[in-house]
Short mmCIF file of the C-alpha atoms (twelve columns), coordinates in Angstrom:
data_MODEL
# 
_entry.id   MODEL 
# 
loop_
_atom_site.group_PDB 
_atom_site.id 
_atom_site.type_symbol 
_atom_site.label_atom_id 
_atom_site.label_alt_id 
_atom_site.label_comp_id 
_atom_site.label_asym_id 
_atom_site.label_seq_id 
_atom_site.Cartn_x 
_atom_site.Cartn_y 
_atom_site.Cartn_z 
_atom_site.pdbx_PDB_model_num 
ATOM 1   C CA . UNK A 1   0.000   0.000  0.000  1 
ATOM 2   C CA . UNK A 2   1.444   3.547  -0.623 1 
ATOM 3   C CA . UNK A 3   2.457   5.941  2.084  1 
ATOM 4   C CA . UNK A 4   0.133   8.599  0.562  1 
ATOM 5   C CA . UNK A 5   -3.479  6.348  1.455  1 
ATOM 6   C CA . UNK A 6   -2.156  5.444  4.612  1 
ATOM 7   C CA . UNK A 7   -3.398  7.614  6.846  1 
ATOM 8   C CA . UNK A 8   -1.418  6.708  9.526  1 
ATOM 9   C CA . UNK A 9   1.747   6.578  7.474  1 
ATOM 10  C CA . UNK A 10  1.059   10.320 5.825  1 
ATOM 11  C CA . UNK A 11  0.832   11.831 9.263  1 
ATOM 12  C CA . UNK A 12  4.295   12.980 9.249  1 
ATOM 13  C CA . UNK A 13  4.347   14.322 5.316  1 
ATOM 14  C CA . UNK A 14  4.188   18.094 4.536  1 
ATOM 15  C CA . UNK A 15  0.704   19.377 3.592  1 
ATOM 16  C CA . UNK A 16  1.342   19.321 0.410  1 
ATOM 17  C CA . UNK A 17  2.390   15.648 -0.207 1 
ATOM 18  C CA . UNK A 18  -0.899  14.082 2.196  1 
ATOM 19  C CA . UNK A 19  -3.902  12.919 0.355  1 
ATOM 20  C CA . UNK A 20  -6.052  16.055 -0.450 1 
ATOM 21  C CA . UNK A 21  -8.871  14.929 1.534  1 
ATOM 22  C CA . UNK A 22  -7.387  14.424 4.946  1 
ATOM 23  C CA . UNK A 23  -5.285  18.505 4.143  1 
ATOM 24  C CA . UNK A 24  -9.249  19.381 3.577  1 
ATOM 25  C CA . UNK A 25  -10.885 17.793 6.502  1 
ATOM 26  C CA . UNK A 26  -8.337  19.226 8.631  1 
ATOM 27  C CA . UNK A 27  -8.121  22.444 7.252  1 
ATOM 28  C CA . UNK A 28  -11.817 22.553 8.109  1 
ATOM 29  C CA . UNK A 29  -11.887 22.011 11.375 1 
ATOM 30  C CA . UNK A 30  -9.056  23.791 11.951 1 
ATOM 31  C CA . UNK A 31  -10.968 26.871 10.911 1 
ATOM 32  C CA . UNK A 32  -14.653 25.897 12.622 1 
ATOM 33  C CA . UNK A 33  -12.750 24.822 15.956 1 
ATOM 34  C CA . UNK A 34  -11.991 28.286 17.230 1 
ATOM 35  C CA . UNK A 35  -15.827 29.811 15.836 1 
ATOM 36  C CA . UNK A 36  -17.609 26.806 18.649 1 
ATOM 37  C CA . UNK A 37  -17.708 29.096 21.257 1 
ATOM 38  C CA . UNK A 38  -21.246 29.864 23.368 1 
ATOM 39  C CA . UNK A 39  -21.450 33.480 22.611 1 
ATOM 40  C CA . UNK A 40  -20.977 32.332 18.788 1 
ATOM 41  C CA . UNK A 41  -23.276 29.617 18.975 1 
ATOM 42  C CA . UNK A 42  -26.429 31.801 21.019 1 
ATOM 43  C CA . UNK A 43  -26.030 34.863 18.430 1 
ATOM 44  C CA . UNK A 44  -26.013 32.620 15.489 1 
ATOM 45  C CA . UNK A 45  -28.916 30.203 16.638 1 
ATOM 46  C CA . UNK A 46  -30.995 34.060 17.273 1 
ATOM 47  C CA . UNK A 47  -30.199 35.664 14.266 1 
ATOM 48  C CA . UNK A 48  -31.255 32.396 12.596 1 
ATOM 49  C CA . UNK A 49  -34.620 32.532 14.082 1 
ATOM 50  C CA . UNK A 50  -35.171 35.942 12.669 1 
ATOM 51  C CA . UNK A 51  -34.235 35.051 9.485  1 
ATOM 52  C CA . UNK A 52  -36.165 32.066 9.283  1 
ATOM 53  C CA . UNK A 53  -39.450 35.003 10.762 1 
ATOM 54  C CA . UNK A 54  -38.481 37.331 8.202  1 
ATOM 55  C CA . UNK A 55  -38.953 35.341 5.185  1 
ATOM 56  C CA . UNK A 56  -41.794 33.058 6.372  1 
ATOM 57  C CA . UNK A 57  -43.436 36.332 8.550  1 
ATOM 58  C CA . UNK A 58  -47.062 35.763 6.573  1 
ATOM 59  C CA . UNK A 59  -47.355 31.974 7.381  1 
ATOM 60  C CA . UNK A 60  -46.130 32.265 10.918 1 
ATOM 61  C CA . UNK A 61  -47.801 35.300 12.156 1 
ATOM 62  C CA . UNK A 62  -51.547 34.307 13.097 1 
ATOM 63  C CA . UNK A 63  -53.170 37.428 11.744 1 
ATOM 64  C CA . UNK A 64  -53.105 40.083 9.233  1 
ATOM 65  C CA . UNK A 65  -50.592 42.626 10.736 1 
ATOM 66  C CA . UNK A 66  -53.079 45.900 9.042  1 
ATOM 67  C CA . UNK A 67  -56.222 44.639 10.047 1 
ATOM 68  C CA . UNK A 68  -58.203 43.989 13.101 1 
ATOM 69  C CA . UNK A 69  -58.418 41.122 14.839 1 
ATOM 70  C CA . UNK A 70  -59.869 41.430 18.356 1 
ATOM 71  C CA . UNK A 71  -61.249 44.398 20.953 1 
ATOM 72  C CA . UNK A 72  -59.560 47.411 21.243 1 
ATOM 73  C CA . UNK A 73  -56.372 47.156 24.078 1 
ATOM 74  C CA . UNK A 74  -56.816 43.713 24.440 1 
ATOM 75  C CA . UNK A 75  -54.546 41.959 26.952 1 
ATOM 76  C CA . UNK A 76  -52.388 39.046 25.980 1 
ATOM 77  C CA . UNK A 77  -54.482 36.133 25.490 1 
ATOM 78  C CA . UNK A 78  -54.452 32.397 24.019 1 
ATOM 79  C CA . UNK A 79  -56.292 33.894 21.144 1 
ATOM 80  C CA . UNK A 80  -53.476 36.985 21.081 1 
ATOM 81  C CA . UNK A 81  -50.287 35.976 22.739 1 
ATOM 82  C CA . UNK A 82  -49.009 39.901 22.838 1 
ATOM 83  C CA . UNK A 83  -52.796 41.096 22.699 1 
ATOM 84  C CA . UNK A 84  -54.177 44.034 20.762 1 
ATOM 85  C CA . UNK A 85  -53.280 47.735 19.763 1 
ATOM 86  C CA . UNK A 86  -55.588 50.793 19.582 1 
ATOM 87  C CA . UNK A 87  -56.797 49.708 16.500 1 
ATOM 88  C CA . UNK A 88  -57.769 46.131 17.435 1 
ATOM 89  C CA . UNK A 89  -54.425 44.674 15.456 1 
ATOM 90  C CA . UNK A 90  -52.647 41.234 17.031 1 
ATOM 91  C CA . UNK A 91  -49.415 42.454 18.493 1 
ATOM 92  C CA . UNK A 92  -47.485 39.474 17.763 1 
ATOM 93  C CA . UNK A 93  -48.350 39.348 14.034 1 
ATOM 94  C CA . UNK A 94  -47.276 42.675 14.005 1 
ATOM 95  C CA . UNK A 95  -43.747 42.477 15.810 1 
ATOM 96  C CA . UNK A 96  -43.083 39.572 13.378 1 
ATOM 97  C CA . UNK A 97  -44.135 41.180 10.341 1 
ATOM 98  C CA . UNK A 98  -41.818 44.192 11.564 1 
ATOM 99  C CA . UNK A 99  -38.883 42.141 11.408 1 
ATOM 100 C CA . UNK A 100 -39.301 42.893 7.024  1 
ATOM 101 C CA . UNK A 101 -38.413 46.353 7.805  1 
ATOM 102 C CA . UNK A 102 -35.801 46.798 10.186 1 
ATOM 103 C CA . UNK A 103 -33.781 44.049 10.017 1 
ATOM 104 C CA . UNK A 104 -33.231 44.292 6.140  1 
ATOM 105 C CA . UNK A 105 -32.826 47.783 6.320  1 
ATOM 106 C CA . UNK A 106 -30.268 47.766 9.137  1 
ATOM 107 C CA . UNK A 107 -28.594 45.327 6.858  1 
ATOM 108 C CA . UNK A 108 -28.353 46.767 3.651  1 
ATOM 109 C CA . UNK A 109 -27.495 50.106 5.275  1 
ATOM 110 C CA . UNK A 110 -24.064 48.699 7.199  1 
ATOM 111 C CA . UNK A 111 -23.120 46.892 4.102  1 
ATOM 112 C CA . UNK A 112 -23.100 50.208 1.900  1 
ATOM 113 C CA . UNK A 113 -21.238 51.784 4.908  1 
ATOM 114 C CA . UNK A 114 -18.445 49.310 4.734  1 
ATOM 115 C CA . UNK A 115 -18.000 49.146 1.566  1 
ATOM 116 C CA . UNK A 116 -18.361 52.753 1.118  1 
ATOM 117 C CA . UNK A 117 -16.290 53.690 4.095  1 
ATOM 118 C CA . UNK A 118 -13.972 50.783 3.632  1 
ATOM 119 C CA . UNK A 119 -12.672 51.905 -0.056 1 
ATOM 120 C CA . UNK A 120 -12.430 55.587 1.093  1 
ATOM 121 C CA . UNK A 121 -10.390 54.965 3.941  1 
ATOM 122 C CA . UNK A 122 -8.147  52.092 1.873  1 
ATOM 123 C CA . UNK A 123 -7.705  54.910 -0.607 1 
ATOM 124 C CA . UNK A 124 -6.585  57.724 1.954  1 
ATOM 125 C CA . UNK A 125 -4.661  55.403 3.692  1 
ATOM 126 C CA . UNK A 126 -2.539  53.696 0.947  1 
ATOM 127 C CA . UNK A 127 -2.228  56.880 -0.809 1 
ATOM 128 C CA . UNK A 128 -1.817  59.416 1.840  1 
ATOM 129 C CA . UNK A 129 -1.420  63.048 0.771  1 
ATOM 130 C CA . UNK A 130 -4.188  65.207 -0.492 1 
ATOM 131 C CA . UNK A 131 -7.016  62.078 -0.600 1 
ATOM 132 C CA . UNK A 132 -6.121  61.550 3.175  1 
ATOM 133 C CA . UNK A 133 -6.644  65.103 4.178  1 
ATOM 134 C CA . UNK A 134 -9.918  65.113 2.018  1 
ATOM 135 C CA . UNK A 135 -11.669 61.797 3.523  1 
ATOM 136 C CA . UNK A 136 -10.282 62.167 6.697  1 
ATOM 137 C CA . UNK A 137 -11.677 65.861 7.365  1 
ATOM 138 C CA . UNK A 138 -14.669 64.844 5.999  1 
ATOM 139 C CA . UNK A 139 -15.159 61.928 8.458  1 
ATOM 140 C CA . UNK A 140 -14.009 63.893 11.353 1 
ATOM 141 C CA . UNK A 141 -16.672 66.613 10.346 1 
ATOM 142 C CA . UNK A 142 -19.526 63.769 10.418 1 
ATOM 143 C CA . UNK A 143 -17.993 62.484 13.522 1 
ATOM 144 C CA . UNK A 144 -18.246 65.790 15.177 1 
ATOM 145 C CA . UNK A 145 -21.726 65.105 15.571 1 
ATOM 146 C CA . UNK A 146 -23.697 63.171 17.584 1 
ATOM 147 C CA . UNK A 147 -25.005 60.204 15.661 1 
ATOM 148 C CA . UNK A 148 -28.593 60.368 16.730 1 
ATOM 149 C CA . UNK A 149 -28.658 63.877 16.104 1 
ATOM 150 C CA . UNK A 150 -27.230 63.917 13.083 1 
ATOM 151 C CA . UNK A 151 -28.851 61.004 11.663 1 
ATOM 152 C CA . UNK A 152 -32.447 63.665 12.448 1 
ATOM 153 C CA . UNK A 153 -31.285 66.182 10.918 1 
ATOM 154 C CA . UNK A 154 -30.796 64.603 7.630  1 
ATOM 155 C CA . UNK A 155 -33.796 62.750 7.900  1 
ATOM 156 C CA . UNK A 156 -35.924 65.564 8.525  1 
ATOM 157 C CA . UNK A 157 -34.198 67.778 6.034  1 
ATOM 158 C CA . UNK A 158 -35.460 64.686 3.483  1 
ATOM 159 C CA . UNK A 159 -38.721 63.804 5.218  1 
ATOM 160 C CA . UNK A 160 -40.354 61.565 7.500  1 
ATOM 161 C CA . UNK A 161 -39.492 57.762 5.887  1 
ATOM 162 C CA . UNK A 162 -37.970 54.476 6.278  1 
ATOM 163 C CA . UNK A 163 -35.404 54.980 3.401  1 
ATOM 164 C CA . UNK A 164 -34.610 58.603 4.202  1 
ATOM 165 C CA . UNK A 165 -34.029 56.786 7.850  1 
ATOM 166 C CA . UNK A 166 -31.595 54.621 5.744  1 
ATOM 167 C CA . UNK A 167 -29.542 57.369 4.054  1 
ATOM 168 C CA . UNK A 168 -29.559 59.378 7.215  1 
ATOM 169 C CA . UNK A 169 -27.494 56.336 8.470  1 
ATOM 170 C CA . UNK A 170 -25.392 55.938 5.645  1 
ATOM 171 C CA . UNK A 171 -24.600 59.322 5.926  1 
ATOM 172 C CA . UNK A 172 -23.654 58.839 9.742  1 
ATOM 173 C CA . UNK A 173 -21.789 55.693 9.852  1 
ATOM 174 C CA . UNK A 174 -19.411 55.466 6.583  1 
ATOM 175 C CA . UNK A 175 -17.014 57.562 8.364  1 
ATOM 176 C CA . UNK A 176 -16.483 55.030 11.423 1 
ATOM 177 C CA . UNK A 177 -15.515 52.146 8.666  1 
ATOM 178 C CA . UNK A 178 -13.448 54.789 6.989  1 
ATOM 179 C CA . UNK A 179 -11.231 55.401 10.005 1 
ATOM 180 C CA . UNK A 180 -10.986 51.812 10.398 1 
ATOM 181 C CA . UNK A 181 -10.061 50.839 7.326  1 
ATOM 182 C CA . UNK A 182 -7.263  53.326 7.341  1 
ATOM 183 C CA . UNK A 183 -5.961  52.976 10.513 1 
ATOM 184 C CA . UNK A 184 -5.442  49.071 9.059  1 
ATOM 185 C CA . UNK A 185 -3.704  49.891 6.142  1 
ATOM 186 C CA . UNK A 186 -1.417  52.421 7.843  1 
ATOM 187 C CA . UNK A 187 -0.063  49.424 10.214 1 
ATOM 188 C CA . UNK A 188 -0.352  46.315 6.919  1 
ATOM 189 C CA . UNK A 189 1.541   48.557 4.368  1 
ATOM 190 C CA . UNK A 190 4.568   48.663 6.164  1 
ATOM 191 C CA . UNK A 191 5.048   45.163 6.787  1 
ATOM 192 C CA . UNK A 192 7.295   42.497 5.455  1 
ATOM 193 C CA . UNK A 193 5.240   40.961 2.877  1 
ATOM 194 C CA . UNK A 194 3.968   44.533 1.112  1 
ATOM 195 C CA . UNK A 195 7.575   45.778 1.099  1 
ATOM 196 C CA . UNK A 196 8.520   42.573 -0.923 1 
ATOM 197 C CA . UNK A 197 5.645   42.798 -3.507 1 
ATOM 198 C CA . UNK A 198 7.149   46.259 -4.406 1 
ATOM 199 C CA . UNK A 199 11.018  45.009 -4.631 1 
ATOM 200 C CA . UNK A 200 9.415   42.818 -7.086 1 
ATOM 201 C CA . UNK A 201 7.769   45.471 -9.262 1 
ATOM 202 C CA . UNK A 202 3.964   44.810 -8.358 1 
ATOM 203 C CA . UNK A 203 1.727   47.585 -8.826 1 
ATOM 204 C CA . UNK A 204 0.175   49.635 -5.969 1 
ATOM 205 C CA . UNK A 205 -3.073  48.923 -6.550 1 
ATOM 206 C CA . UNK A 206 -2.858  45.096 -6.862 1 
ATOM 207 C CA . UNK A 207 -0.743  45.720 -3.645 1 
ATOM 208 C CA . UNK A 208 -3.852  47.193 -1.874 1 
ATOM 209 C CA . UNK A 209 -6.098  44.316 -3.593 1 
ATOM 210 C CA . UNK A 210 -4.359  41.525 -2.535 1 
ATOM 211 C CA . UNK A 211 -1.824  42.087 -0.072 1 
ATOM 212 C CA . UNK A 212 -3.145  44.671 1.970  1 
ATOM 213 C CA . UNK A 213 -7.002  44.473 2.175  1 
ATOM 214 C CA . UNK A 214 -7.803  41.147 2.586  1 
ATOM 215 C CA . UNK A 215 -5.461  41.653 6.007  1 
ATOM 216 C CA . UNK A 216 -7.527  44.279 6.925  1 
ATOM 217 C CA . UNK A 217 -10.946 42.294 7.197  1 
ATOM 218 C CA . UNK A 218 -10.791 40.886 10.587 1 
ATOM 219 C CA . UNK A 219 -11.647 44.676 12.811 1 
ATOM 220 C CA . UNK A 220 -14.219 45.352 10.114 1 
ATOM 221 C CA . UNK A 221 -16.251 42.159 10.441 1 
ATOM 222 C CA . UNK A 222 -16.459 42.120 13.886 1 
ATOM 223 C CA . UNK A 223 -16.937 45.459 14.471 1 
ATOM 224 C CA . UNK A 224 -19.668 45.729 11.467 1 
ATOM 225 C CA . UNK A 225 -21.398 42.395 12.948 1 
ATOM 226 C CA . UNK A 226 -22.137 44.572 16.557 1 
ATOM 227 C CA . UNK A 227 -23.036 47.849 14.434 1 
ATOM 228 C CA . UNK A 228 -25.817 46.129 13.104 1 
ATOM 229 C CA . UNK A 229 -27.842 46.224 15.964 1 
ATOM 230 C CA . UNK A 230 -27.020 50.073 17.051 1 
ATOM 231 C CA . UNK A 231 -28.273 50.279 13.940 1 
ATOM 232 C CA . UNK A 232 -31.456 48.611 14.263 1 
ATOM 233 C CA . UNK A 233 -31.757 50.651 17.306 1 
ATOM 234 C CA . UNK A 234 -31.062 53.748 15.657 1 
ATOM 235 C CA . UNK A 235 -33.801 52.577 12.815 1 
ATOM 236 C CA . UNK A 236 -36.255 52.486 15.891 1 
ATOM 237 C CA . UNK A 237 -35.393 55.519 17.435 1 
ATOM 238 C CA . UNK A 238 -36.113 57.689 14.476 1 
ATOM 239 C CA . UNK A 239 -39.596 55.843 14.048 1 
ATOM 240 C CA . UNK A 240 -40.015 56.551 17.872 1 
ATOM 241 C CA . UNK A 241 -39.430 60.289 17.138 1 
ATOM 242 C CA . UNK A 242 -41.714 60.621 14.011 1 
ATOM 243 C CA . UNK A 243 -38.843 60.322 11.546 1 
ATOM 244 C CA . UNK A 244 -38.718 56.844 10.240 1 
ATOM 245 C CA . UNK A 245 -41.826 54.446 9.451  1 
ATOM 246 C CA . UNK A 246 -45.339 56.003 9.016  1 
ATOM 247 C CA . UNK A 247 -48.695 54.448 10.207 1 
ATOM 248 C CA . UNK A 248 -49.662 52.236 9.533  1 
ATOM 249 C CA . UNK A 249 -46.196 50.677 9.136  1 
ATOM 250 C CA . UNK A 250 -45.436 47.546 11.492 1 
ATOM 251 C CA . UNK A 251 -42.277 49.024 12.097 1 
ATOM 252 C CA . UNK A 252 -40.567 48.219 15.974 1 
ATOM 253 C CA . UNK A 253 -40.191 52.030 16.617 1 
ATOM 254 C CA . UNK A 254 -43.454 52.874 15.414 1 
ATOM 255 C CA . UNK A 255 -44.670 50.310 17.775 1 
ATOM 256 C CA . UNK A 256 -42.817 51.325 20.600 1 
ATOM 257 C CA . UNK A 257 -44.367 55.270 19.979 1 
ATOM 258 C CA . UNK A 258 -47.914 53.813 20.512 1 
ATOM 259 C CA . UNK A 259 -47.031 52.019 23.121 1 
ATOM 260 C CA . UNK A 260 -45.618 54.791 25.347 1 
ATOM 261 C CA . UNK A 261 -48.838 56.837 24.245 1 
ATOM 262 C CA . UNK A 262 -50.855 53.992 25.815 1 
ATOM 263 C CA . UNK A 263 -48.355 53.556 28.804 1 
ATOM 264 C CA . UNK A 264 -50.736 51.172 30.979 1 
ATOM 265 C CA . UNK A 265 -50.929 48.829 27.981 1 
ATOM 266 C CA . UNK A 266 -47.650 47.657 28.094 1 
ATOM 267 C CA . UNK A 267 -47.854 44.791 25.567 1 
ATOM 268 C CA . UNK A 268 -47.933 47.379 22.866 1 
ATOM 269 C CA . UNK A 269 -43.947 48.114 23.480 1 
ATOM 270 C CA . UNK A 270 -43.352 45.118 25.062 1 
ATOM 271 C CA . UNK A 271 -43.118 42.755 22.122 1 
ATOM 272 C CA . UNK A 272 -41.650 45.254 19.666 1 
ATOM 273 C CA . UNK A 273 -38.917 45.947 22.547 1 
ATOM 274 C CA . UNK A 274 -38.129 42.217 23.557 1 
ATOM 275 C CA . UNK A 275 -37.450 41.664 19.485 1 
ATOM 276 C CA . UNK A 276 -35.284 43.993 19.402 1 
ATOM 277 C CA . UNK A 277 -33.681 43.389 22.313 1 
ATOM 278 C CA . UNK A 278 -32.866 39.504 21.019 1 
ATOM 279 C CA . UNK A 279 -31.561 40.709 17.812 1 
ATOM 280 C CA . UNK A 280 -29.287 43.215 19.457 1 
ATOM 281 C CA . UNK A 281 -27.725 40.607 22.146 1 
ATOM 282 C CA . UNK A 282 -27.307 38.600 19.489 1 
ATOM 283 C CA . UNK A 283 -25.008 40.191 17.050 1 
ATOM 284 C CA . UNK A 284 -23.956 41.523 20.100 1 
ATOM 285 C CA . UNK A 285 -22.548 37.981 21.363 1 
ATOM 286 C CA . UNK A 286 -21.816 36.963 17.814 1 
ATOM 287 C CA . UNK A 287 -19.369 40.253 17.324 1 
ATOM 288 C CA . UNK A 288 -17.707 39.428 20.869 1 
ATOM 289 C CA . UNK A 289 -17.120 35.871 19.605 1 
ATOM 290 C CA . UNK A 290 -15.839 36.746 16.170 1 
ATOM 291 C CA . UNK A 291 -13.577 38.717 17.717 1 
ATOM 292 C CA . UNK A 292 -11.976 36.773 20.652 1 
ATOM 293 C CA . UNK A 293 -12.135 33.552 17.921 1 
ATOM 294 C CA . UNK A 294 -9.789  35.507 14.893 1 
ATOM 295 C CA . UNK A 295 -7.628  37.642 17.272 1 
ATOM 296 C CA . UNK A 296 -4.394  35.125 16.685 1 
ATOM 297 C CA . UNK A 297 -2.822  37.874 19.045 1 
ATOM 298 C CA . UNK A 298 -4.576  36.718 22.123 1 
ATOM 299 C CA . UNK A 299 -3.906  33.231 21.654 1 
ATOM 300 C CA . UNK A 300 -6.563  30.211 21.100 1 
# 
């Protein structure tokens, strides 16, 4: 038998020269071992859930979100779980159906501020000079602001709405990633393996593309995984203040308004604020776990 389907025997061969399944399987769980962690686990297993309620929201809710269902104020009941609003509308279906809006909108709006904020920061960070001075006033000019306030102003300057909500938090969070991103490539550039690529003539920009960047992932992951839900809160909190969704909108903010207008009700707020406050541990745990799992300096 050769050396190379022995398992036993290819124990002690480089990488390279063992069978290509056992280098695979390894490799594997080599890379899911240190991503088995609790926090990692509970934040994935959440997020999951609301996934799963966010697609299938109009065959697991038990009513029509828009229309009545029951009395006016209702309590929670077997026949509502999170009772009734003002208008007679189940609670639960609603809370479920408002997963559609803020989750996918929290989403899509720290995706474009990576990506946005990652490629300005790459560029004023691997080119220095002028396009530094540029991005990096105009991100400390955004950042002079509070987010929440800024984040109304533009809103109201566009009008009430869920995607002027979203561009109000573009607007506010592309210059975190931006100073990120930058602060990255200032340490990666000047290491060993970027100071060979130019001896050898490479050009800066495949430099950046695939010697710098993909280095630079790890603190923008994490850190955009526990952004997402400050910026589902944020989504809420301009709903709560008029700014975001409008009625009749399932939308957890909107929810929250109606239920501190009908304070002694609580199960108005209370559903809308216990989804929120899942979603938010969650990525909060999964961002903690990310972290502590691909930081090779604090050891495994």
């Amino acid at each position: 038998m050769s050396i190379l389907n022995d398992p036993t025997m290819s124990e002690g061969l480089p990488a390279q020269a063992r069978p290509k399944s056992l280098v695979t399987a390894g490799g594997l769980r080599a890379w899911l071992k240190p991503l088995v962690r609790p926090q990692i686990v509970f934040g994935a297993v959440v997020i999951v859930f609301w996934l799963i309620v966010l697609v299938f929201a109009g065959l697991i809710a038990p009513y029509d979100p828009f229309e009545a269902s029951g009395p006016r104020l209702e309590a929670p009941s077997v026949a509502h779980l999170f009772g009734t609003d003002t208008l007679g509308r189940d609670v639960l279906s609603r809370v479920l159906h408002g997963a559609r809006q803020s989750v996918p909108l929290a989403f899509v709006a720290i995706v474009i501020s990576v990506v946005l904020g990652g490629i300005l920061g790459a560029v004023a960070g691997f080119l220095g000079g002028l396009a530094d001075v540029i991005v990096m006033r105009l991100a400390d000019i955004t950042l002079a602001f509070p987010s929440i306030l800024l984040a109304m102003a533009v809103t109201a300057a566009l009008g009430p709405g869920l995607w002027h909500a979203f561009v109000a938090i573009v607007v506010v969070w592309w210059p975190i990633y931006a100073r990120l991103v930058r602060g990255q490539i200032l340490s990666i550039k000047e290491r060993e393996h970027v100071t060979a690529a130019r001896a050898i003539g490479m050009g800066r920009w495949k430099i950046l593309r695939k010697h710098v960047l993909p280095h630079s992932l790890t603190p923008v992951m994490v850190n955009a995984t526990i952004d997402l839900g400050t910026i589902i809160i944020l989504i809420a909190s301009l709903s709560f203040l008029g700014l975001g969704a409008l009625p009749p909108s399932p939308e957890w903010g909107a929810m929250i308004t109606e239920g501190a207008a009908n304070f002694y009700q609580w199960w108005i707020a209370a559903g809308a604020g216990l989804a929120m406050v899942s979603i938010v541990l969650a990525v909060n745990f999964l961002g903690d776990g990310l972290r502590d799992a691909l930081d090779v300096r604090g050891g495994r």
